[in-house]
N, C-alpha and C positions, 0 to 999 in steps of 0.2 A: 713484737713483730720485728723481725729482719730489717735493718735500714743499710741499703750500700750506702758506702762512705763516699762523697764526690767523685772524690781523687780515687776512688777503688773501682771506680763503675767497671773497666773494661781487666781489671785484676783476674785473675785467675781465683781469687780468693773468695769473689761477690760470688754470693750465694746464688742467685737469680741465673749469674752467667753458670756456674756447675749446673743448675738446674737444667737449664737452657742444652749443657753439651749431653746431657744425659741423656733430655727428650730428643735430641738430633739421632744421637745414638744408637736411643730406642727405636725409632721411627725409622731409619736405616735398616736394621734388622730386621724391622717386621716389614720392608722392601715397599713401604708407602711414600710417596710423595705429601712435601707441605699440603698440600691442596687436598689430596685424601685424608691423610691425620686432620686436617681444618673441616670437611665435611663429617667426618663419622664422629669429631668429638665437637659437633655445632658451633664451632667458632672461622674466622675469619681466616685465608690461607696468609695474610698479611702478619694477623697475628700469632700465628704459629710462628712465623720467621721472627718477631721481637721477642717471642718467648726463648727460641733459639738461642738466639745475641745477646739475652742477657741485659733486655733495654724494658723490658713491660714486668712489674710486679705482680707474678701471677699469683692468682689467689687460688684456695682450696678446692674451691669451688671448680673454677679450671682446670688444676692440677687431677682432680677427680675425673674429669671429662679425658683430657688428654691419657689418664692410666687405662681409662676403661677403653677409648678407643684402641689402647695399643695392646689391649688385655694381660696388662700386669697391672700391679699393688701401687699406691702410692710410693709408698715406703721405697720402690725400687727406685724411683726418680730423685729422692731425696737421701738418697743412703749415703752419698759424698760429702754433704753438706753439713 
């Protein structure tokens, strides 16, 4: 499993945070707000935004929620990483 390093948390390099700027990205594009990406993939609009920033360790399981609400692949959220 991925662990950010301390000192890396807010890096450009932590995986979490690339994750995070991709799901922004995605969710830009597909012209949703936190709050509706947090409704259609059943999570939290608070936690959409940690997932964002690159502060919550999102799981697969999540990750899967968040792709299908934006109806792309996992794969596309993780391609930078």
């Amino acid at each position: 499993m991925l662990q950010p390093v301390a000192n890396d948390r807010m890096s450009e390099r932590n995986p979490y945070r690339i994750v995070g700027n991709t799901v922004r990205a995605q969710r830009k594009r597909a012209g949703l707000s936190q709050e509706q990406l947090a409704e259609k993939a059943d999570v939290t609009r608070n936690y959409i935004g940690e997932i964002e920033r690159g502060e919550k360790r999102v799981t697969l399981d999540t990750l899967a929620k968040v792709a299908k609400a934006l109806k792309i692949r996992v794969a596309e959220l993780t391609r930078d990483i």
